[in-house]
TORFI-91510 format. One record per residue: residue number from 1; chain; x, y, z of N, C-alpha, C in turn. Coordinates in steps of 0.001 Angstrom, whole numbers, plus 524288, in hexadecimal, padded with zeros to 5 digits. Layout:
BEGIN
[site NUM, "A", [X, Y, Z], [X, Y, Z], [X, Y, Z]]
...
This chain:
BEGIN
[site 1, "A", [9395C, 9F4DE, C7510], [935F7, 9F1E6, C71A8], [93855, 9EC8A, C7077]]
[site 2, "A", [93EF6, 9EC24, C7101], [93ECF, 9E7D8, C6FE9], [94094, 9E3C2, C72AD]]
[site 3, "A", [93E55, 9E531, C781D], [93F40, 9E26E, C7D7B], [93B4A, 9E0D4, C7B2D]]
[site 4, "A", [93621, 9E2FC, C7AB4], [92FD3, 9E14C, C798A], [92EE1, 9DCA4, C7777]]
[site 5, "A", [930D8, 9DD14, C718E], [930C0, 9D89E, C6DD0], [9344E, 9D5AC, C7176]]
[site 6, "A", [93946, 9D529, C72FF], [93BE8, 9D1AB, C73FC], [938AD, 9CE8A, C790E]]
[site 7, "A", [937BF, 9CFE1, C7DC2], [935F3, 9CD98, C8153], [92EBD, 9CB15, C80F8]]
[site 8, "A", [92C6C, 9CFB6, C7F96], [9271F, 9CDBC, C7DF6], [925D7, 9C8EC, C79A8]]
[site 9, "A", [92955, 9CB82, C76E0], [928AC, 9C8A5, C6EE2], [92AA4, 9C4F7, C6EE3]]
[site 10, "A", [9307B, 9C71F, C6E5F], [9337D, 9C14E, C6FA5], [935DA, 9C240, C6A9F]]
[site 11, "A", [936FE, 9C8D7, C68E3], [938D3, 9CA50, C6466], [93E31, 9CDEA, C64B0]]
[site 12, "A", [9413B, 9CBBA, C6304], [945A4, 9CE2E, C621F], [9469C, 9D19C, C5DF9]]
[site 13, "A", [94707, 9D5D9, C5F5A], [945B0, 9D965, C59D9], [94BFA, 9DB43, C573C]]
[site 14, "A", [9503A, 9DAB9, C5A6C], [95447, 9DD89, C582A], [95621, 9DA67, C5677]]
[site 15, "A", [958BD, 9D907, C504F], [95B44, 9D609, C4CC5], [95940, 9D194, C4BBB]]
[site 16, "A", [95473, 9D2D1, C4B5C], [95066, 9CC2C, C47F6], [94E1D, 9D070, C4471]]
[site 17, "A", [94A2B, 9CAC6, C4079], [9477B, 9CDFC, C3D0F], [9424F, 9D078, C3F69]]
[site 18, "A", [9404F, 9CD14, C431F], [93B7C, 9CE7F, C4744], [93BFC, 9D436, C48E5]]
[site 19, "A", [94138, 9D476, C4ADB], [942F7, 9DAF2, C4BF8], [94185, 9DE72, C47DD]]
[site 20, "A", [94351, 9DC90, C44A8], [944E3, 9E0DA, C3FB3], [93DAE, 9E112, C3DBF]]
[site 21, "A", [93BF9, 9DDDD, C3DF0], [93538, 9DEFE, C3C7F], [93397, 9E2C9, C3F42]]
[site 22, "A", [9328C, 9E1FF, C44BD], [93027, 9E499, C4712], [933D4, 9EA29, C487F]]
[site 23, "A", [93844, 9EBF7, C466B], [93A22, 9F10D, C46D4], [937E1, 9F2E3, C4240]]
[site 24, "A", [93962, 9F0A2, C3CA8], [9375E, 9F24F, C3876], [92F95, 9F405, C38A2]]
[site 25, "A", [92CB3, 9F078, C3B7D], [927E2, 9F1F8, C3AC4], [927E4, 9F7C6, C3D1E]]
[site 26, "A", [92A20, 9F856, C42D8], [92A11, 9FDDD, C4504], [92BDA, A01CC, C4303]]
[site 27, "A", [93080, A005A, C3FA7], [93152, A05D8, C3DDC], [92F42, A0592, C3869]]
[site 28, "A", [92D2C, A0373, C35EE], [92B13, A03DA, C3116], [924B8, A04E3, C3255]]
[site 29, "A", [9238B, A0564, C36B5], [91DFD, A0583, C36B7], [91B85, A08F5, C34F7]]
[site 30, "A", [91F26, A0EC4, C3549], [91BA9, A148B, C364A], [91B63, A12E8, C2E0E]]
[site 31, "A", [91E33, A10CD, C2ABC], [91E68, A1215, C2635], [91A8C, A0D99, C238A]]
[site 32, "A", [915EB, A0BE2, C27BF], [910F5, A0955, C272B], [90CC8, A0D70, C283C]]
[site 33, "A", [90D5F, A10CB, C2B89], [90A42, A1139, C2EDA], [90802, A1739, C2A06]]
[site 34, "A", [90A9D, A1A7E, C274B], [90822, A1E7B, C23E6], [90378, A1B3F, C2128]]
[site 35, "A", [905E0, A177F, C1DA2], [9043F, A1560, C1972], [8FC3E, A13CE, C1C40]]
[site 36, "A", [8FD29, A0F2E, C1F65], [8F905, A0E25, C2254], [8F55A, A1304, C23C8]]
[site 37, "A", [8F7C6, A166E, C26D6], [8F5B0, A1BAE, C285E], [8F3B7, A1D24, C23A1]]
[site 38, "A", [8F463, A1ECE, C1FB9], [8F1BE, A21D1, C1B4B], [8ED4C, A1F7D, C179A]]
[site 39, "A", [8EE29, A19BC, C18E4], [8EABE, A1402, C1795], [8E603, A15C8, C1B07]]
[site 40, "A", [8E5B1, A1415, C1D7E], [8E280, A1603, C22B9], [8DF42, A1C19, C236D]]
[site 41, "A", [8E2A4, A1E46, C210D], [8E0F8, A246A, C2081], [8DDCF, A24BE, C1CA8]]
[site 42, "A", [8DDBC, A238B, C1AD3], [8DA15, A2279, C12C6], [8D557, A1D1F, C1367]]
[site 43, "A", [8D557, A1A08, C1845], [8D0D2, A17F9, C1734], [8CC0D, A199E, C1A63]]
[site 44, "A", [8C89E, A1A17, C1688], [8C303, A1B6E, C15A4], [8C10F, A19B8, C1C5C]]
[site 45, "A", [8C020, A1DEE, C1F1E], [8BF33, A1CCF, C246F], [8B7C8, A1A2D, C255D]]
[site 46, "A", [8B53F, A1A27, C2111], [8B0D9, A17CA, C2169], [8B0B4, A1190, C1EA6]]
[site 47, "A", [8B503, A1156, C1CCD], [8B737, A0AAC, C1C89], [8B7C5, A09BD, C23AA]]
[site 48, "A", [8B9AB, A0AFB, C253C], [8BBB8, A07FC, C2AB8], [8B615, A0772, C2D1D]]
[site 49, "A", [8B46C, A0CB2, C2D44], [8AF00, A0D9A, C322E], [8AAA0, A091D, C2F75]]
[site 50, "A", [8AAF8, A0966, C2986], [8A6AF, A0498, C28AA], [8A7F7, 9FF56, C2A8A]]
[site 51, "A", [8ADCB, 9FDEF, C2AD9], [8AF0C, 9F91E, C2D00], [8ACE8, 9F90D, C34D1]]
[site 52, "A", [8AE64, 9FE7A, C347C], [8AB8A, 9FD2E, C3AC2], [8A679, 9FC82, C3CF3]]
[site 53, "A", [8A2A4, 9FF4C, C3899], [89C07, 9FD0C, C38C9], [89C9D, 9F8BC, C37AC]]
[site 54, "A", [8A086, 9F757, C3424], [89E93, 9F1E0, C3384], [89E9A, 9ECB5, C3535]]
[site 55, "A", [8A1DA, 9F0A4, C3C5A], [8A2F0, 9EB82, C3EE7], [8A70D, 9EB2A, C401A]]
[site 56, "A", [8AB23, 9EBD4, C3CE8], [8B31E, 9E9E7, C3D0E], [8B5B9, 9EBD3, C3FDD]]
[site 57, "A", [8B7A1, 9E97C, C43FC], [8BB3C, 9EC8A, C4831], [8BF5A, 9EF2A, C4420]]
[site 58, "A", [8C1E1, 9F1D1, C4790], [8C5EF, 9F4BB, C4628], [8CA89, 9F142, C42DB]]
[site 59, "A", [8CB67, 9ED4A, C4619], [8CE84, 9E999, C4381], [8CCED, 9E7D3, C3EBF]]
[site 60, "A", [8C7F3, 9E5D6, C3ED2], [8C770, 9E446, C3808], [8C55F, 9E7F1, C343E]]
[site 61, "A", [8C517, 9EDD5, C360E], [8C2DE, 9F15F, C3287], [8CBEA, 9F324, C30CF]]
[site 62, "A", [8CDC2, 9F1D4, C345D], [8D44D, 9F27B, C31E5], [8D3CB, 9F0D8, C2F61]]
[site 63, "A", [8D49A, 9E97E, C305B], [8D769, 9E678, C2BAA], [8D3EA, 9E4A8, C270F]]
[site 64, "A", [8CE5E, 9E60C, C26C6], [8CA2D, 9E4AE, C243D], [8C8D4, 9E893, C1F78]]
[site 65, "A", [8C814, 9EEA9, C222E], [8C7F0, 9F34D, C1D9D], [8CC2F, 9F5AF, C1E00]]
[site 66, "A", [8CF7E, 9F9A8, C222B], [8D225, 9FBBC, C20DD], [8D86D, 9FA2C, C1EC7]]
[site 67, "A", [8DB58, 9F72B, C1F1D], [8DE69, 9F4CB, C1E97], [8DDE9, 9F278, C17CB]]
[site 68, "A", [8DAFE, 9EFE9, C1850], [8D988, 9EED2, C10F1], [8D75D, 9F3BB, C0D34]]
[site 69, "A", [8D551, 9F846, C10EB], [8D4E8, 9FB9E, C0D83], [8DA98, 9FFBE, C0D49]]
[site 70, "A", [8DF3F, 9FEAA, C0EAB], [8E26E, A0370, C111B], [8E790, 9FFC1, C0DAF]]
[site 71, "A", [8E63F, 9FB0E, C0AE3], [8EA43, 9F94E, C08AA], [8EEA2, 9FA96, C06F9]]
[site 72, "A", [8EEF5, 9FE1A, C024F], [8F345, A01EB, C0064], [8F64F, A037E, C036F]]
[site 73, "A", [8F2F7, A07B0, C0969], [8F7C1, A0952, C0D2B], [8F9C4, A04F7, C0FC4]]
[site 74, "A", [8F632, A00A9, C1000], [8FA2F, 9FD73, C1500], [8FCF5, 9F962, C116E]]
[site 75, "A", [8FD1A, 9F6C5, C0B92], [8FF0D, 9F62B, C08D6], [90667, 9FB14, C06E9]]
[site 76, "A", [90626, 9FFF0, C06F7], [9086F, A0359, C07CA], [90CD8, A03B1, C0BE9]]
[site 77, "A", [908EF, A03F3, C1083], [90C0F, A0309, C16E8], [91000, 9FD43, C16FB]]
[site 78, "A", [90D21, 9F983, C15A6], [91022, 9F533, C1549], [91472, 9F3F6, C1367]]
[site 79, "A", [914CE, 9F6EC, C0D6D], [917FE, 9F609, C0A86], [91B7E, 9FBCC, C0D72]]
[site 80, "A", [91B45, 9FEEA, C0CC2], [91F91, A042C, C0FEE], [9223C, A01A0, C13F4]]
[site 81, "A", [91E72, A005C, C1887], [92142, 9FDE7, C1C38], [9253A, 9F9AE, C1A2A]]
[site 82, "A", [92477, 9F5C7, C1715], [92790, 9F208, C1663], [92B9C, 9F3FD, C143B]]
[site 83, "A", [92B67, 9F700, C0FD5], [92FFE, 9F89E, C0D04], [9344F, 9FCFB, C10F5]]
[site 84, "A", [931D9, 9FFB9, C1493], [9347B, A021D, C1867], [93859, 9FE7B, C19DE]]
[site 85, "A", [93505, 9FB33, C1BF5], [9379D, 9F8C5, C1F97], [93CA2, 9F372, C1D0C]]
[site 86, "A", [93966, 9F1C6, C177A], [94033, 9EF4A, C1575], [94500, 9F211, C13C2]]
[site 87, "A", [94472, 9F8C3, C121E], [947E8, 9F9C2, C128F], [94A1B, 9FCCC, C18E9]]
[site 88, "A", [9479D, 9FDD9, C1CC4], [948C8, 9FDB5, C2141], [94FDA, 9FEB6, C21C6]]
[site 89, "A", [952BE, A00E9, C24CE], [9586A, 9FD84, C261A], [95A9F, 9FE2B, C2BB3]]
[site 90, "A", [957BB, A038F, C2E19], [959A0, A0413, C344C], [95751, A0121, C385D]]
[site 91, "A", [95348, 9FFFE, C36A9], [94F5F, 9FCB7, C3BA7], [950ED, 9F538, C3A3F]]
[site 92, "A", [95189, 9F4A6, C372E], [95500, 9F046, C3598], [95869, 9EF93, C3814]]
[site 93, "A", [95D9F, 9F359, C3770], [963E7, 9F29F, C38BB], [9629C, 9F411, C3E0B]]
[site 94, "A", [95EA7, 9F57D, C400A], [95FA3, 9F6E7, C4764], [95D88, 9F195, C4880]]
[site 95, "A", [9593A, 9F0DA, C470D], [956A4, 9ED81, C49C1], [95795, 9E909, C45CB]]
[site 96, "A", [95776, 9E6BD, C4383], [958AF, 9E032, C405D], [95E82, 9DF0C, C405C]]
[site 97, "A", [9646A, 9E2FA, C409C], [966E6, 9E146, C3F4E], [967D6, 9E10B, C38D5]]
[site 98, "A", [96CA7, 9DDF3, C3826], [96C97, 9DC47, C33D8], [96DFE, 9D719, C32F4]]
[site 99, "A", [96AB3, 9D2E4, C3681], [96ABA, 9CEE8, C36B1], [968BA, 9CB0E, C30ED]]
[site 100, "A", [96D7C, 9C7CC, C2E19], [96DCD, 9C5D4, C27BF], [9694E, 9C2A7, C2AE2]]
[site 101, "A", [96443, 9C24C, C26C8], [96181, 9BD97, C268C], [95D28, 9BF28, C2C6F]]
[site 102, "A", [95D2C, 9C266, C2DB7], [9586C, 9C395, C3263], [95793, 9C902, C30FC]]
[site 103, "A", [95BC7, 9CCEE, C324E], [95846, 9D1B9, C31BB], [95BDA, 9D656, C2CA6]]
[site 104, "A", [95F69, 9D301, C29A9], [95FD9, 9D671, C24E9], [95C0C, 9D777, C22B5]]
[site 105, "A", [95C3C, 9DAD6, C20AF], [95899, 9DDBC, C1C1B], [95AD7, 9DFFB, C17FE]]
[site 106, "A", [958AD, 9E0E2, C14A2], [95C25, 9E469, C0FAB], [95E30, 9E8A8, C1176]]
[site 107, "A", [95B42, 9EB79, C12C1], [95C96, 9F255, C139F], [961C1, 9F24F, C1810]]
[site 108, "A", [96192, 9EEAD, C1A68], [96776, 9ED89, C1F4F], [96C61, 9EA46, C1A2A]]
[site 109, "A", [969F9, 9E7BE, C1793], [96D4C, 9E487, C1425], [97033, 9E910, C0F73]]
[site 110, "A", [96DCA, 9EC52, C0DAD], [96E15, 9F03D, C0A87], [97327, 9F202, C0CC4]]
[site 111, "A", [97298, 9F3A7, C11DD], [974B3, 9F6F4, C147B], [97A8A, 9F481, C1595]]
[site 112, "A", [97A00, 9EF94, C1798], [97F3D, 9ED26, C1736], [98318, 9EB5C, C1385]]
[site 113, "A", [97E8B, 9EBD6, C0D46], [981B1, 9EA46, C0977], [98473, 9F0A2, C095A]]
[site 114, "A", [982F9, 9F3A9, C0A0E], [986C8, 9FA5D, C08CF], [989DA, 9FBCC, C0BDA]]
[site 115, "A", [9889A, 9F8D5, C0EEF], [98D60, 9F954, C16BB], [99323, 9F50A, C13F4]]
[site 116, "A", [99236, 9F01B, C1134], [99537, 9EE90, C1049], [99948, 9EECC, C07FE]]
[site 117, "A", [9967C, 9F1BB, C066B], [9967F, 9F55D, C0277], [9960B, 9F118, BFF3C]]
[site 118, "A", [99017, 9EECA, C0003], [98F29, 9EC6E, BFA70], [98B36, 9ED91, BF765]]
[site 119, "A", [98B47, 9F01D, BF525], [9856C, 9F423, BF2F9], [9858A, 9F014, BEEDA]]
[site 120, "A", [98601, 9EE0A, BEB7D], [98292, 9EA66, BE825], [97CD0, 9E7E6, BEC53]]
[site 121, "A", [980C7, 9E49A, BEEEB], [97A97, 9E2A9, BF237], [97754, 9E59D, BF49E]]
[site 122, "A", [97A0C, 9EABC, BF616], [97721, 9EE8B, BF9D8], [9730F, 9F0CA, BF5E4]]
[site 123, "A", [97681, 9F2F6, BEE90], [970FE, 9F3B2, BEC7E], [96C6B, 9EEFD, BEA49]]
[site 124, "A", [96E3E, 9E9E4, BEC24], [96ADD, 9E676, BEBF1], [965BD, 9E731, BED07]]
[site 125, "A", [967C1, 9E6F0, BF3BD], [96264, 9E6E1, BF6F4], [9610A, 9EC56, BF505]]
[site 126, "A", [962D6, 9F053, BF5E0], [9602D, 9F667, BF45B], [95B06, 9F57A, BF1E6]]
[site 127, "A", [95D90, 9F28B, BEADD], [95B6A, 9F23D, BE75F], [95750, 9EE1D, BE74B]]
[site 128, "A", [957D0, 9EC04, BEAB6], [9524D, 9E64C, BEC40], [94EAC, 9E9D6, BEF46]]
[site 129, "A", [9519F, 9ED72, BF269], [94C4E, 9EECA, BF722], [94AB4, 9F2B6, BF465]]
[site 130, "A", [94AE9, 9F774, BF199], [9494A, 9FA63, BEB6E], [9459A, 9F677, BE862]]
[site 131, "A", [948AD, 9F2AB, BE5D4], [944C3, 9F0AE, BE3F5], [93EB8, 9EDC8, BE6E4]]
[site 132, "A", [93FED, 9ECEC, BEBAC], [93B98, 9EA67, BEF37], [93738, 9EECD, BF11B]]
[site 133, "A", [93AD4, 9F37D, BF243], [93835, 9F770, BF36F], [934E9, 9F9B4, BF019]]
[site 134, "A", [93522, 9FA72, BE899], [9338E, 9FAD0, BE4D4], [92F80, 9F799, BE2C6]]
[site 135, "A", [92F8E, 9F2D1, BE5BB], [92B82, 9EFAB, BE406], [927D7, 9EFC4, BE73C]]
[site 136, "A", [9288D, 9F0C6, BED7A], [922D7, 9EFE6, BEF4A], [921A8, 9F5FC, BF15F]]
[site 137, "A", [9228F, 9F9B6, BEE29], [920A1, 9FE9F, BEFD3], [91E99, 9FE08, BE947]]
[site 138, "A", [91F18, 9FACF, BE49F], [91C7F, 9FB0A, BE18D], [917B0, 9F793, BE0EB]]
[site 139, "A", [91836, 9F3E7, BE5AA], [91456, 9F15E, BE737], [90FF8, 9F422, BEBBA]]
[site 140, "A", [9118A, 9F8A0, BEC1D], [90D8E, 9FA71, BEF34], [90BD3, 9FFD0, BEC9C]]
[site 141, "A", [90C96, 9FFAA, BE8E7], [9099D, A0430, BE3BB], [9069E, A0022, BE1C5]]
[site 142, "A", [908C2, 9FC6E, BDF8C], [9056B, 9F94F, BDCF1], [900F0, 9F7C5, BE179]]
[site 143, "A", [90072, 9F741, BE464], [8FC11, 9F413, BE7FC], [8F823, 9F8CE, BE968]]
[site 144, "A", [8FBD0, 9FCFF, BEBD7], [8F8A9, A032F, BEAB8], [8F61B, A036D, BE766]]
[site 145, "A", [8F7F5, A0362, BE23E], [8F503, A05CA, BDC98], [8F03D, A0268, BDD1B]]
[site 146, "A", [8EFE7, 9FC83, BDD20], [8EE17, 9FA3F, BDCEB], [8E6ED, 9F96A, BE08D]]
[site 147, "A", [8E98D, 9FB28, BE5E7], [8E4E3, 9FB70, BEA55], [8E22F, A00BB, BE898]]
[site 148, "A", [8E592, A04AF, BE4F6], [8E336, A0A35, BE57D], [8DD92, A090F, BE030]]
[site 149, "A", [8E0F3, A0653, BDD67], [8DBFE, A0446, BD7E2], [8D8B6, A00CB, BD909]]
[site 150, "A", [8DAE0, 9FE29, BDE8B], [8D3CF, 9F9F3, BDF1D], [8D17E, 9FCAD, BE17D]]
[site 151, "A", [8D374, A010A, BE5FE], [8CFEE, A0575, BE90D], [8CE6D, A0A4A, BE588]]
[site 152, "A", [8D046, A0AA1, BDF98], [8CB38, A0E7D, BDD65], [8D0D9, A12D9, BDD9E]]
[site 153, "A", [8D5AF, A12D1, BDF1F], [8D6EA, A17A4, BDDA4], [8D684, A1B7F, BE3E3]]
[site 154, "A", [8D529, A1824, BE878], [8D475, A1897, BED26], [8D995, A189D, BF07F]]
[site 155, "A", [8DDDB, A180D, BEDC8], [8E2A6, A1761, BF1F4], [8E57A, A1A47, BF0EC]]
């Protein structure tokens, strides 16, 4: 695969940040893919079919009804995936390196502050990515609660 990117793309995937994206999307994908799935599973299958009398290819009966009606889960998926993936640390250290200023990350930085026994900073970051993690998984109750009371108690 990464003859592929390299010769086709013109992408070098081992020790850039380009790398480290596109490893992180693959292995973080399957922890998109419930959330969406159960989104999808719960919408009203005579929403779609009316978009198709009414004309809308497949493509704009996606991004037109189902997609705006499936918010919460793919709002959900988005945020899981992301938070997976910043605290992440093996698919990082294989594939990004721990290159300062391209492909550090906290969760590799964490790791080196305890390799070199400095736990003040190590519970720094801990305590930043806790607190980051705390805020937007409370941002996605709040946006939940929120879509479930304009939909009636529906989500």
């Amino acid at each position: 695969m990464g003859v592929f990117f390299q010769d086709v793309l013109g992408i070098k995937l081992v020790f850039n940040f380009t790398g480290l994206v596109v490893a992180s999307c693959f292995y973080s994908l399957p922890f998109m893919v419930q959330p969406l799935q159960s989104g999808f599973e719960a919408l009203p299958k005579n929403m779609l079919e009316a978009s198709y009398i009414a004309g809308k290819s497949k493509l704009k009966t996606l991004f037109f009804v189902a997609l705006p009606n499936i918010k919460p889960a793919l709002m959900s998926a988005i945020i899981i995936t992301f938070a997976h993936t910043v605290g992440e640390f093996g698919v990082v250290l294989m594939v990004g390196g721990s290159i300062p200023g391209e492909t550090k990350v906290a969760s590799v930085a964490i790791y080196e502050m305890v390799e070199i026994m400095d736990y003040t900073s190590a519970h720094i970051y801990s305590g930043l990515m806790v607190l980051m993690s705390f805020v937007v998984l409370l941002c996605v109750y709040i946006f939940n609660r929120q879509e479930s009371h304009r939909l009636g108690g529906i989500v």
